[in-house]
GULUM-261599 format. One record per residue (C-alpha): residue in one letter; residue number from 1; x, y, z. Coordinates in steps of 0.25 Angstrom, whole numbers, plus 5000, padded with zeros to 4 digits. Example, Ala and Ser with C-alpha at 12.3 -4.5 7.8 and 13.67 -1.06 7.14 Angstrom:
<guse:a | paza:1 | east:5049 | north:4982 | up:5031>
<guse:s | paza:2 | east:5055 | north:4996 | up:5029>
! end
This chain:
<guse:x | paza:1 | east:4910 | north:4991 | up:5048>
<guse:x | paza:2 | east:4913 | north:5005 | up:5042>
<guse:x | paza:3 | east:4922 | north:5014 | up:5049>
<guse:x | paza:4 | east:4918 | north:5030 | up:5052>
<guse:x | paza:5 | east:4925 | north:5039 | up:5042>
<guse:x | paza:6 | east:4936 | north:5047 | up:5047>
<guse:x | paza:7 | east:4932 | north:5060 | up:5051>
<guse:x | paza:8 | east:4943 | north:5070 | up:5052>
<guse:x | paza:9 | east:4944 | north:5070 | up:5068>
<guse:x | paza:10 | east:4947 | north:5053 | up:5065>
<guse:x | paza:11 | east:4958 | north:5060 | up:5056>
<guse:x | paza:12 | east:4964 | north:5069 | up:5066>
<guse:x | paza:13 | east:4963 | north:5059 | up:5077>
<guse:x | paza:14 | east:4972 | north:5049 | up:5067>
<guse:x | paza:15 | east:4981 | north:5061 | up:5066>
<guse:x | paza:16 | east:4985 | north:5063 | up:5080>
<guse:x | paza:17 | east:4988 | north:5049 | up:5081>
<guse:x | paza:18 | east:4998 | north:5050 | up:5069>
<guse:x | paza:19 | east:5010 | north:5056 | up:5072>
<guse:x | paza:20 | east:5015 | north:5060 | up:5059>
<guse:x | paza:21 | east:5005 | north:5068 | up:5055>
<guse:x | paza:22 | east:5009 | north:5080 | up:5064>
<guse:x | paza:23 | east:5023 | north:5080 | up:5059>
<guse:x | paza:24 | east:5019 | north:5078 | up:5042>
<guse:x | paza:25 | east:5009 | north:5081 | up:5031>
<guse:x | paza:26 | east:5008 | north:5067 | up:5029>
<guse:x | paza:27 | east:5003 | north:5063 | up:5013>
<guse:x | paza:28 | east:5012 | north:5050 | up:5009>
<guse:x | paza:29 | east:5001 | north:5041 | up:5017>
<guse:x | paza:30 | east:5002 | north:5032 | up:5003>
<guse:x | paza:31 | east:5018 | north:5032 | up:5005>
<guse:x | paza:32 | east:5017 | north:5030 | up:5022>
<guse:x | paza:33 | east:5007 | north:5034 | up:5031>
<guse:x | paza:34 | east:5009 | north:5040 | up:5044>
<guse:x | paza:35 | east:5007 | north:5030 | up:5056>
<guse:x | paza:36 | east:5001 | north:5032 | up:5068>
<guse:x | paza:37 | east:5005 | north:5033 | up:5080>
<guse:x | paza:38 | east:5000 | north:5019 | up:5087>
<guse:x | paza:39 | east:5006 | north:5013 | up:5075>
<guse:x | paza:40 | east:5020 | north:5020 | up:5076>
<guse:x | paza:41 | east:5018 | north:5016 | up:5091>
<guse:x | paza:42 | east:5014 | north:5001 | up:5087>
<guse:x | paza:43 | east:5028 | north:5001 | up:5080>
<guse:x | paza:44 | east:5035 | north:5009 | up:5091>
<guse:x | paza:45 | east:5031 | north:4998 | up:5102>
<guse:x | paza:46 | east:5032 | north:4986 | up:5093>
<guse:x | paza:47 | east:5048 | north:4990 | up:5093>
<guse:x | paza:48 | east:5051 | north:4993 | up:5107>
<guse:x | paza:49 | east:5043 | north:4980 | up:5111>
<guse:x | paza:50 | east:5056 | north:4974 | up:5100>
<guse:x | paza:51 | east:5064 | north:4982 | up:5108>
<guse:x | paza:52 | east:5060 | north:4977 | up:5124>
<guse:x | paza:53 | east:5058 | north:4962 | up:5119>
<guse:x | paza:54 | east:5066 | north:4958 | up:5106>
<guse:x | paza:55 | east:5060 | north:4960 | up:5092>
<guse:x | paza:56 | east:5055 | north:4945 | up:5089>
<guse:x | paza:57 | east:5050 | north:4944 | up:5104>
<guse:x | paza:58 | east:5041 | north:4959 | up:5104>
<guse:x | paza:59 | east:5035 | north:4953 | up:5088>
<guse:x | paza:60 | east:5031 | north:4941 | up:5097>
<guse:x | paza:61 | east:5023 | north:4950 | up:5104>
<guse:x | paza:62 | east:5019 | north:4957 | up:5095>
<guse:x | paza:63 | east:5011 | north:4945 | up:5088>
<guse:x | paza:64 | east:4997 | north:4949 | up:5091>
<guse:x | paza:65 | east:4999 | north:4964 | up:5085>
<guse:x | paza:66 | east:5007 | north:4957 | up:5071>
<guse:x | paza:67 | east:4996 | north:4949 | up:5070>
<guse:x | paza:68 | east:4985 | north:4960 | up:5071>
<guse:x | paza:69 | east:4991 | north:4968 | up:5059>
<guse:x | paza:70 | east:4988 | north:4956 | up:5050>
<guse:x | paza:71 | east:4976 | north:4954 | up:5054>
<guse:x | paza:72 | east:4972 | north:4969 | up:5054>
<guse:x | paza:73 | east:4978 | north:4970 | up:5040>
<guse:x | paza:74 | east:4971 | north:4958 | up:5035>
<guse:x | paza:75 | east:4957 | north:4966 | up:5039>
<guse:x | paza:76 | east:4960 | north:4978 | up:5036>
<guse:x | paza:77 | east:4963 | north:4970 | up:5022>
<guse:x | paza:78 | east:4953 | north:4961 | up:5021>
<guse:x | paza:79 | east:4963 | north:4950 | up:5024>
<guse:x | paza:80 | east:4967 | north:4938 | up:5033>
<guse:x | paza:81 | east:4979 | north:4940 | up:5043>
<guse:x | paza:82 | east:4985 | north:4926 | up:5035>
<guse:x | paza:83 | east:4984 | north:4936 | up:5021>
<guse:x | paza:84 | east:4992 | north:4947 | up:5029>
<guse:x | paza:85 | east:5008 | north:4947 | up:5029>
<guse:x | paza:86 | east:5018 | north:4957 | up:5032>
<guse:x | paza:87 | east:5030 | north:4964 | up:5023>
<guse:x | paza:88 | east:5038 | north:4976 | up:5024>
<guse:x | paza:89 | east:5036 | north:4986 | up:5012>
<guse:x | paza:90 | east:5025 | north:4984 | up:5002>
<guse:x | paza:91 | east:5034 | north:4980 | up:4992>
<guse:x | paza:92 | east:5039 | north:4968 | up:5001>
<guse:x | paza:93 | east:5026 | north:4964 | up:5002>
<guse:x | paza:94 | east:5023 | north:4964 | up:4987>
<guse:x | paza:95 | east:5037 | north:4958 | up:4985>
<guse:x | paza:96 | east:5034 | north:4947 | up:4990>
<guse:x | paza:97 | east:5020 | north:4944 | up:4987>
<guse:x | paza:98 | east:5025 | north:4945 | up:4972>
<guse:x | paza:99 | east:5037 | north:4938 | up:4973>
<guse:x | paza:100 | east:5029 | north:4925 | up:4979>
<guse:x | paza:101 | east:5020 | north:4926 | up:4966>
<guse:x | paza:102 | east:5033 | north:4921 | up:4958>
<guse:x | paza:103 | east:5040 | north:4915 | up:4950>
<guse:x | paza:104 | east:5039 | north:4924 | up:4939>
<guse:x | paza:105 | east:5040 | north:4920 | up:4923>
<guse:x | paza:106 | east:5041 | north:4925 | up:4909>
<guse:x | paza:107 | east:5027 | north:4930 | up:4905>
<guse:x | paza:108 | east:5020 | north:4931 | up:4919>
<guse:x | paza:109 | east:5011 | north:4944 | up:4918>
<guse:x | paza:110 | east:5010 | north:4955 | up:4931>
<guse:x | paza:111 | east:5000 | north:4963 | up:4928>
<guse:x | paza:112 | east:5000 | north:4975 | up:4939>
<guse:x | paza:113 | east:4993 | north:4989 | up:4940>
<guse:x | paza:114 | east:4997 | north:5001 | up:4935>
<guse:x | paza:115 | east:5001 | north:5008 | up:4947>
<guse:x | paza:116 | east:5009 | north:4996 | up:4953>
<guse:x | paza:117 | east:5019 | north:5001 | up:4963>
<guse:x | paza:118 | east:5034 | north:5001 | up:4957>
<guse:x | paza:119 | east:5040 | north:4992 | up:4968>
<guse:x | paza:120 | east:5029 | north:4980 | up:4964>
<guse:x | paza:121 | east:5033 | north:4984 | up:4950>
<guse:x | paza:122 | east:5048 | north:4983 | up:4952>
<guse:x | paza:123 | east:5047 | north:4969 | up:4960>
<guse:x | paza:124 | east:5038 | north:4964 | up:4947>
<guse:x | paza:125 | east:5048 | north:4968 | up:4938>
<guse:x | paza:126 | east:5061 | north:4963 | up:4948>
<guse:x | paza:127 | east:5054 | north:4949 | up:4948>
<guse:x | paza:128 | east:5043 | north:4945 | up:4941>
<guse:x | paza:129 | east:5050 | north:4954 | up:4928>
<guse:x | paza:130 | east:5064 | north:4947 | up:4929>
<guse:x | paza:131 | east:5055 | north:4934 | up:4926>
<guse:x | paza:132 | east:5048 | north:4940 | up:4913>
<guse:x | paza:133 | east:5036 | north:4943 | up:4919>
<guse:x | paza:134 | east:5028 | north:4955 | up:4914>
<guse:x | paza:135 | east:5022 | north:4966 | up:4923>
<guse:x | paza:136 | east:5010 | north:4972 | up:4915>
<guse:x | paza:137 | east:5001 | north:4984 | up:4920>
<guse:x | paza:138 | east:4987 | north:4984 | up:4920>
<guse:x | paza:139 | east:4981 | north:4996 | up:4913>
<guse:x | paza:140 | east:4973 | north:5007 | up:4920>
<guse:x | paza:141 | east:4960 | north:5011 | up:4917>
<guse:x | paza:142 | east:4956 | north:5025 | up:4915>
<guse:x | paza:143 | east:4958 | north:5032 | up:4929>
<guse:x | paza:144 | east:4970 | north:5023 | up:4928>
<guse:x | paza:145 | east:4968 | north:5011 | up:4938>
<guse:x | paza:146 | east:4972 | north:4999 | up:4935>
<guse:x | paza:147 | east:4961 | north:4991 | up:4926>
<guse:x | paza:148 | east:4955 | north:4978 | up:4929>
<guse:x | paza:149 | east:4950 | north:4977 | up:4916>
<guse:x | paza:150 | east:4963 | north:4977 | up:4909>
<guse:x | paza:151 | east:4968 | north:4967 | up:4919>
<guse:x | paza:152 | east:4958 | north:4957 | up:4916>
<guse:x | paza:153 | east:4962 | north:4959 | up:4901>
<guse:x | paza:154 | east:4978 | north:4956 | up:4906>
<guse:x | paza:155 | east:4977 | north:4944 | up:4913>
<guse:x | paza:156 | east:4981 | north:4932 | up:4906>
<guse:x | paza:157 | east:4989 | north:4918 | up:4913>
<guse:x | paza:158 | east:5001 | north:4926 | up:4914>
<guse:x | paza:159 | east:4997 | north:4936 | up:4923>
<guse:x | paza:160 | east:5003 | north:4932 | up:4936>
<guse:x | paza:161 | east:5001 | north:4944 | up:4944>
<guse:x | paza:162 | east:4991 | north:4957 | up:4946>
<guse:x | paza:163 | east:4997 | north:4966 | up:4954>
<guse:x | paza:164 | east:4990 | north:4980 | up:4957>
<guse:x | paza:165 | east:4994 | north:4992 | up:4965>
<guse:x | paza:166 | east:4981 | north:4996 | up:4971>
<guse:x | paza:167 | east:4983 | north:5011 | up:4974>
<guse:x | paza:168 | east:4995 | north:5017 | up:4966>
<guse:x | paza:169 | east:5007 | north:5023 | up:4975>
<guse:x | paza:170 | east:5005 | north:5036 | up:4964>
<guse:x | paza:171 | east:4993 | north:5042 | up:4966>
<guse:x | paza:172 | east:4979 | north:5040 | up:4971>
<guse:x | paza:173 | east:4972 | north:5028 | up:4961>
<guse:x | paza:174 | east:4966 | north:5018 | up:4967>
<guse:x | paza:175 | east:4967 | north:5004 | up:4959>
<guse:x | paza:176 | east:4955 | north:4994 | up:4958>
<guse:x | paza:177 | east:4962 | north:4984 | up:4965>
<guse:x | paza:178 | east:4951 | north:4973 | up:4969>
<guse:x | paza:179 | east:4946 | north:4975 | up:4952>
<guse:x | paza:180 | east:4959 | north:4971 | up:4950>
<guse:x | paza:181 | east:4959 | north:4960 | up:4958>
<guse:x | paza:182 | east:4945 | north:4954 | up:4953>
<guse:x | paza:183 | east:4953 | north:4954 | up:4941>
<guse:x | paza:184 | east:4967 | north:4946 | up:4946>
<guse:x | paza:185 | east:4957 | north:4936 | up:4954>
<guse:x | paza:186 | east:4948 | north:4932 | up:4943>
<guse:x | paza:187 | east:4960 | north:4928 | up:4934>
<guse:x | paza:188 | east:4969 | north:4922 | up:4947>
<guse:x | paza:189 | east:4981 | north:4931 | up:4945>
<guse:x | paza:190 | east:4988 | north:4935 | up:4959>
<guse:x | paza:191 | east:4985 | north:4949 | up:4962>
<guse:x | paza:192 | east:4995 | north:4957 | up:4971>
<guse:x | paza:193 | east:4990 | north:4971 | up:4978>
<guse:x | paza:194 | east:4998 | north:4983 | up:4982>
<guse:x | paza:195 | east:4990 | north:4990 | up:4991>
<guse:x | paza:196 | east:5001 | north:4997 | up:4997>
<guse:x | paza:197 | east:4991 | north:5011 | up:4994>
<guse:x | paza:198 | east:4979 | north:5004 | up:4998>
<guse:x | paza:199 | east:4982 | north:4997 | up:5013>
<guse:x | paza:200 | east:4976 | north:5008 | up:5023>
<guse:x | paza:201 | east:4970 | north:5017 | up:5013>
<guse:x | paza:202 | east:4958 | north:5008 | up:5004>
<guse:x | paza:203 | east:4949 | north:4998 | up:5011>
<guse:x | paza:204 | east:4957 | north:4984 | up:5007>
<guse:x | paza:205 | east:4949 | north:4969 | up:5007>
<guse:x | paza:206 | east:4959 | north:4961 | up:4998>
<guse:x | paza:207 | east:4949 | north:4951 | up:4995>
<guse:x | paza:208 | east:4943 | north:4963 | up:4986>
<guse:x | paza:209 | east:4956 | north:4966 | up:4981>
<guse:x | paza:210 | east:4955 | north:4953 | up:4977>
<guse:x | paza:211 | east:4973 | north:4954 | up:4978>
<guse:x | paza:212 | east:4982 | north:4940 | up:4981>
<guse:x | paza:213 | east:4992 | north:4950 | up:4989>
<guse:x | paza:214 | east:4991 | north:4964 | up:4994>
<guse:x | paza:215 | east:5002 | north:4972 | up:4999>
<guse:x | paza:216 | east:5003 | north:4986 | up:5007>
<guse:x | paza:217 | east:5013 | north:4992 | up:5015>
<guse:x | paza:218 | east:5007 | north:4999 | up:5029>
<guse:x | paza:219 | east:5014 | north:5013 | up:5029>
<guse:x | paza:220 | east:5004 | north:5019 | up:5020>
<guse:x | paza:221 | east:4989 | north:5021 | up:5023>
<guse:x | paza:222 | east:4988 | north:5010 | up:5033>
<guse:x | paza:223 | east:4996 | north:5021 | up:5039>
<guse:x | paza:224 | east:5007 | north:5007 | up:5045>
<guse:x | paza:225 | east:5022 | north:5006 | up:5047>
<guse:x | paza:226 | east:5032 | north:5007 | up:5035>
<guse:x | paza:227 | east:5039 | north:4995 | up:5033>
<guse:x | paza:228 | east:5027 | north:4985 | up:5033>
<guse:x | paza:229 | east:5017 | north:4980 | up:5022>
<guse:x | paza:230 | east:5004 | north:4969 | up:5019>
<guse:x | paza:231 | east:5006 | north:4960 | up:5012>
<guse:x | paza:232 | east:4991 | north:4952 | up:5009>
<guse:x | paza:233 | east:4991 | north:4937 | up:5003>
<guse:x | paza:234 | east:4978 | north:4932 | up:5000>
<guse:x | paza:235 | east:4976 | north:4917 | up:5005>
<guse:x | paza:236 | east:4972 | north:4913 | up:4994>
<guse:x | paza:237 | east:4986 | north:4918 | up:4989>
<guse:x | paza:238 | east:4996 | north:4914 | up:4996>
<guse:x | paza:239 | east:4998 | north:4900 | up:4994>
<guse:x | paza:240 | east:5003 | north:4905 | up:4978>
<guse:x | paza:241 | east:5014 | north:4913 | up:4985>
<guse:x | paza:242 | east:5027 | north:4908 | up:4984>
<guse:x | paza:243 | east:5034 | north:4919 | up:4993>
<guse:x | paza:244 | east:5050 | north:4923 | up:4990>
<guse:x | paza:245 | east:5055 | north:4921 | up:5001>
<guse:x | paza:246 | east:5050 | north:4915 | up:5014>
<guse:x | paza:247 | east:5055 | north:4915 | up:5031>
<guse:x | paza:248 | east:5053 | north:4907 | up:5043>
<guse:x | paza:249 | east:5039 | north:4916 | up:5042>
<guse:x | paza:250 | east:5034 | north:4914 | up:5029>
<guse:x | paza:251 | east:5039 | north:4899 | up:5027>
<guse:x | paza:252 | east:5044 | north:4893 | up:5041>
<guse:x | paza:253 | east:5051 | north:4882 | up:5039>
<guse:x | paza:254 | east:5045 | north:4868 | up:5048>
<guse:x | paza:255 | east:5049 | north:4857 | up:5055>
<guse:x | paza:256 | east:5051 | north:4849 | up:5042>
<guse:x | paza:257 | east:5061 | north:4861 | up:5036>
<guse:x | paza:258 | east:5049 | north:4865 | up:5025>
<guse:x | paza:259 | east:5046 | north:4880 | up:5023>
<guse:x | paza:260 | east:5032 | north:4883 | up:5024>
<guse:x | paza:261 | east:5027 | north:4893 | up:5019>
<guse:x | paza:262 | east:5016 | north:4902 | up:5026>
<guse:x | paza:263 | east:5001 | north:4904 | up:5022>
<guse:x | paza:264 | east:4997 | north:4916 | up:5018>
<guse:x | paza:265 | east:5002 | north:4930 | up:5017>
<guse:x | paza:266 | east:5012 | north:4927 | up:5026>
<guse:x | paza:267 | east:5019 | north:4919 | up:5018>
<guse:x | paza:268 | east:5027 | north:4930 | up:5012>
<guse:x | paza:269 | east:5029 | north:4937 | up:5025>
<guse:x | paza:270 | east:5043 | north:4938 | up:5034>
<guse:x | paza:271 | east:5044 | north:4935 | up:5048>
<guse:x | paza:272 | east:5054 | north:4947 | up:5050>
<guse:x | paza:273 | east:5042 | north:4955 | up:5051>
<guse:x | paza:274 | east:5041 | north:4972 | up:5056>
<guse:x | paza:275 | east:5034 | north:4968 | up:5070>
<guse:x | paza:276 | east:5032 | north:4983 | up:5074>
<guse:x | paza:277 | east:5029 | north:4987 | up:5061>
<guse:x | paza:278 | east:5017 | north:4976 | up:5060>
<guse:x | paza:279 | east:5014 | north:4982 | up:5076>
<guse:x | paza:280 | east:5012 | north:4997 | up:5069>
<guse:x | paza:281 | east:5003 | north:4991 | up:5056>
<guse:x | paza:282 | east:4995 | north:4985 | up:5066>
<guse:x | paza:283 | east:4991 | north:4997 | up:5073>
<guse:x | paza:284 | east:4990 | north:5003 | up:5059>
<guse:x | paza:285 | east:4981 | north:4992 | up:5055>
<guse:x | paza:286 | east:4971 | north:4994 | up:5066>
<guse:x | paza:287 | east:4971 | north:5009 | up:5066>
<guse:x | paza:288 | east:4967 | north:5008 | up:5050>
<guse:x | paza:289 | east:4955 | north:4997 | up:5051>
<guse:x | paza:290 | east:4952 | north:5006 | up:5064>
<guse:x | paza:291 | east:4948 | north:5017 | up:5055>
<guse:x | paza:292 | east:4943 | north:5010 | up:5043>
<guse:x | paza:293 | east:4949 | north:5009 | up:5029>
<guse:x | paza:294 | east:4937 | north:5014 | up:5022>
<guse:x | paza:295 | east:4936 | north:5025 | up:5032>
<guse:x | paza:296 | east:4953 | north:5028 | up:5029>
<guse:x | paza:297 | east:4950 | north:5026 | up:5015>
<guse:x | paza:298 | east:4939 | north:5037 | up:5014>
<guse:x | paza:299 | east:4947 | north:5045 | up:5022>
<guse:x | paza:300 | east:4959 | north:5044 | up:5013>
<guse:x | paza:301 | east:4950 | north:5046 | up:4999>
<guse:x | paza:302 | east:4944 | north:5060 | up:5005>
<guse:x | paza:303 | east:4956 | north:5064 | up:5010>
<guse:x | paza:304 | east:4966 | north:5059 | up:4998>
<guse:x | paza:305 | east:4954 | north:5066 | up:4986>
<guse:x | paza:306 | east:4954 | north:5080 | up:4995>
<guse:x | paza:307 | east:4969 | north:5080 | up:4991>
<guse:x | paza:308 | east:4968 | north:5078 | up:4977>
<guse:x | paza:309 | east:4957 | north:5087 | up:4975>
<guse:x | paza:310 | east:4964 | north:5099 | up:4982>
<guse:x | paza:311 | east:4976 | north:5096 | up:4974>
<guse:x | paza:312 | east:4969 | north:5094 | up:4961>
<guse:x | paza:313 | east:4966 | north:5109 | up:4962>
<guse:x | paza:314 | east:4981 | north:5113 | up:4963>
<guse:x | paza:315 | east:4984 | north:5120 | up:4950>
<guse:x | paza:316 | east:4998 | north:5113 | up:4946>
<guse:x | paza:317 | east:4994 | north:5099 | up:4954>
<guse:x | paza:318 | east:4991 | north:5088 | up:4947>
<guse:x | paza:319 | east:4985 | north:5073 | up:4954>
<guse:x | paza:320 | east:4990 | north:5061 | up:4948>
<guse:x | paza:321 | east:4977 | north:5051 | up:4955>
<guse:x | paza:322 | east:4970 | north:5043 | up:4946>
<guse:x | paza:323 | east:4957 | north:5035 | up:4947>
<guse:x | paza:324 | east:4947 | north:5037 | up:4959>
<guse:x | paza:325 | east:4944 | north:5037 | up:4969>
<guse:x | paza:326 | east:4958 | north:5039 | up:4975>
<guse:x | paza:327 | east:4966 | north:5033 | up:4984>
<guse:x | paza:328 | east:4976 | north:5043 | up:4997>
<guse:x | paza:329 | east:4987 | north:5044 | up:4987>
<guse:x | paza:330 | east:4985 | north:5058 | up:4978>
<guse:x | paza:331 | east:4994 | north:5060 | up:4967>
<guse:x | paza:332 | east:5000 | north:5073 | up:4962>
<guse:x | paza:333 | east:5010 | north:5082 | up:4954>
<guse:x | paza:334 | east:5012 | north:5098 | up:4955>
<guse:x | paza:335 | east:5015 | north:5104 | up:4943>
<guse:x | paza:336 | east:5031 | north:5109 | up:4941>
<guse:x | paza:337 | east:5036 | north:5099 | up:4952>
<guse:x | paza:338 | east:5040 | north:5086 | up:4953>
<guse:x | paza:339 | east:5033 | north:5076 | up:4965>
<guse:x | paza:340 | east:5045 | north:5075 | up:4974>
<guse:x | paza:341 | east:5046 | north:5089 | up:4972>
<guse:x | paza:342 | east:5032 | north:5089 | up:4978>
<guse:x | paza:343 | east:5036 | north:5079 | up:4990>
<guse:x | paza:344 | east:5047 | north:5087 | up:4993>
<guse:x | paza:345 | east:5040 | north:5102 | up:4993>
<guse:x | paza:346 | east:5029 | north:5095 | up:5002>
<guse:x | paza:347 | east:5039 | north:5089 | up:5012>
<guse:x | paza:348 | east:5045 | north:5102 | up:5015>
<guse:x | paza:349 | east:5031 | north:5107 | up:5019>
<guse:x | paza:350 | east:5031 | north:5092 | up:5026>
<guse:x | paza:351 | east:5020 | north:5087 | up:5018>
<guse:x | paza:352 | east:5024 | north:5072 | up:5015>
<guse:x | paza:353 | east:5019 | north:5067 | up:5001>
<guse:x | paza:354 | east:5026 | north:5059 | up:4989>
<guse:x | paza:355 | east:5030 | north:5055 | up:4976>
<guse:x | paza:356 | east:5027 | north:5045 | up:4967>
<guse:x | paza:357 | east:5036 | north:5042 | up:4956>
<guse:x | paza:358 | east:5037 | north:5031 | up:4943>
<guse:x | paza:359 | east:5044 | north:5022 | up:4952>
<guse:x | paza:360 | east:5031 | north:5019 | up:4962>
<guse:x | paza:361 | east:5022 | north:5020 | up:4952>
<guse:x | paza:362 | east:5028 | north:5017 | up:4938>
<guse:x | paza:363 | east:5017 | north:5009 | up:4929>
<guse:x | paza:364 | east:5006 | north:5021 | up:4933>
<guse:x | paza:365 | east:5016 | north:5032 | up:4934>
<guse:x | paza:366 | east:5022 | north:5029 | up:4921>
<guse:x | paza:367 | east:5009 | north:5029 | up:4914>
<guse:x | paza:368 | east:5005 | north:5041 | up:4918>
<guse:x | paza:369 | east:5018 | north:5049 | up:4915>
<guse:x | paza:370 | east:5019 | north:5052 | up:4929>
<guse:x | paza:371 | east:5034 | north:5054 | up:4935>
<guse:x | paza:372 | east:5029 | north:5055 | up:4950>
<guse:x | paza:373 | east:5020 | north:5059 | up:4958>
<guse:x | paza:374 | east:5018 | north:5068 | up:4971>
<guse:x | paza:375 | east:5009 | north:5059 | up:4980>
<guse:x | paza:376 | east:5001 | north:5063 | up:4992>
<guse:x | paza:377 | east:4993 | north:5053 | up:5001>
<guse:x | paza:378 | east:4984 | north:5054 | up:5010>
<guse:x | paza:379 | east:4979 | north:5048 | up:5024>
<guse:x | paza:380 | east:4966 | north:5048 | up:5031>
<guse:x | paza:381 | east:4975 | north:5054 | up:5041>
<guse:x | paza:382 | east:4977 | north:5066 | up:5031>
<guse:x | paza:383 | east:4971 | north:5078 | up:5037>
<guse:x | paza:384 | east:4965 | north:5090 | up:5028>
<guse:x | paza:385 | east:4975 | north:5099 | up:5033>
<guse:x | paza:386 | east:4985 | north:5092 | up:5026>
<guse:x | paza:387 | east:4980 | north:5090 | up:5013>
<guse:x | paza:388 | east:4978 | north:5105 | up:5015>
<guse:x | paza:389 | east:4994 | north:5108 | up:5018>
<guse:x | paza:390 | east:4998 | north:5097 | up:5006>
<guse:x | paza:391 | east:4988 | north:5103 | up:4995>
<guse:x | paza:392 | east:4993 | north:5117 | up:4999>
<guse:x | paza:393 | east:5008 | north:5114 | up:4999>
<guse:x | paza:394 | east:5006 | north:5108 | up:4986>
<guse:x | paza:395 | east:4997 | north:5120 | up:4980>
<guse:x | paza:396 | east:5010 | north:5129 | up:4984>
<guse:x | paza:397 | east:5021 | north:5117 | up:4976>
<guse:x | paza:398 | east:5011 | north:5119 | up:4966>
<guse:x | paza:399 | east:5010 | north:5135 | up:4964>
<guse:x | paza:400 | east:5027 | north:5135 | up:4964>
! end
């Protein structure tokens, strides 16, 4: 059933329940998002229960609530709970989804997006490079998405991997992820997901995707804890997985001394597990499907293109977005100065955005002559007088 749109008094009333945006002009949503205050209190309370009882006896009893996060971020994915494990950042998540896909050899082909984030790039080249393996990108089409086209004409029995950042970490494109994942199904090849833009900000139903593995951490739009990523397995899946390394979680050893190793996603997920952490996502969890992903994600798309249009009309500003429509993240330079020039006039003012430089983003930004760029996101919490303070502070950094 669709959910209502949110009107501004939703807005404001989602604003007085979030602390932080009475102390901070908040746009670095897409680097964390600021929490509520029921989920900061989720965490707060999760800790004094380890306090009063003993951290392994208060995650106990706290079963019922780590249990409701999986299964509230299997539907709010299009998942099972058994598809849904736990990691730390979104590149341990990623990490060891890749690293159970090996061994690697001489001529295996990794064919990944454009706009691959640097850290899935830099475990590639660590491990699957040291092999001899070759990490190819696909080539964009003429708004500068990554082309399903060209992959299909790529694939060959090499190909042991397709790997695509959905929403680039450097500005506001949106990549056709389930396109390319028709493509990665019809010819068999494992198909891996970041979606670390995605999770909290665009409707997800991974079956669509069409993805073997989605990862995302829960600090950015889902609006989570820091520290604390999904990691999706499709069933299907996870029997080809050899995972790294393994624990007493993962591969509990039996009766008759023989590992065995779990089904499912969370066969590459630890027992040493953030409890309070997983206690804040839930609340996070319920509070997005409470609202409605569509209804977030048409919030976000207003909000996000009112910004670029008022600073499309700054003389000395130029946006960076490709493709459309867009997604929160909207990219930008001013004439004269340098992006962390940019950060740091607009901190003082205590307007938070950020930059993106080669090493995030280096495929894309390399292609398009790019150094860095200055990066603000938005929320469906951003509020209109916000955008007016950042636009004008940005107007004056632009008149210097």
């Amino acid at each position: 059933m669709p959910h209502a749109a949110l009107s501004d008094a939703d807005v404001e009333r989602l604003r007085q329940a979030t602390p932080g945006v009475a102390q901070v002009v908040h746009f670095n949503h897409a680097g964390a998002s600021l929490p509520s205050a029921a989920t900061v209190q989720a965490v707060i309370d999760h800790l004094h229960r380890e306090a009063a009882a003993g951290p392994m006896e208060a995650a106990r009893a706290a079963e019922d609530t780590l249990a409701a996060a999986r299964q509230r971020a299997a539907r709010l994915i299009g998942a099972q709970p058994g598809e849904i494990a736990f990691a730390s950042g979104c590149s341990d998540a990623w990490g060891r989804a890749f690293a159970a896909l090996g061994p690697w050899k001489p001529g295996d082909r990794i064919l990944v997006g454009r706009h691959e984030w640097g850290g899935n790039l830099a475990t590639m080249q660590q491990v699957a490079g040291r092999a001899g393996a070759r990490i190819e990108s696909i080539p964009c089409d003429a708004e500068g998405r990554v082309d399903p086209a060209a992959l299909q004409v790529m694939l060959d029995e090499r190909v042991r991997l397709v790997s695509l950042t959905w929403l680039p970490a450097n500005g506001g494109l949106i990549n056709p992820a389930a396109a390319i994942g028709a493509v990665a199904r019809r010819h068999g090849v494992p198909y891996i997901v970041d979606a670390a833009q995605a999770l909290g900000q665009l409707p997800i139903d991974v079956a669509a995707v069409g993805c073997d593995v989605l990862v995302a951490p829960v600090r950015k739009h889902l609006r989570g804890p820091r520290g604390l990523s999904l990691l999706y397995v499709r069933d299907g899946f996870a029997g080809r997985l050899a995972p790294a390394f393994v624990d007493t979680s993962s591969a509990p050893i039996g009766a008759d001394g023989a590992s065995v190793l779990c089904a499912g996603a969370q066969c590459l997920e630890t027992s040493e597990q953030p409890v309070a952490l997983v206690c804040g996502l839930a609340n996070a969890l319920q509070e997005a499907l409470d609202l409605g992903i569509d209804a977030i994600r048409a919030r976000i798309d207003a909000t996000a293109g009112a910004l670029r249009e008022r600073l499309a009309r700054i003389p000395g500003v130029t946006l960076h977005d490709l493709g459309g429509p867009c997604s929160a993240l909207v990219s930008f330079n001013v004439e004269g100065l340098v992006a962390a020039d940019v950060r740091q006039a607009l901190a003082r003012q205590g307007i938070n955005i950020t930059v993106n430089g080669v090493p995030y983003t280096p495929l894309d930004m390399q292609a398009r002559g790019l150094d860095s760029v200055a990066r603000a996101s938005v929320s469906y919490l951003t509020s209109g007088a916000e955008i007016d303070r950042l636009v004008a502070a940005v107007a004056q950094l632009a008149r210097r």
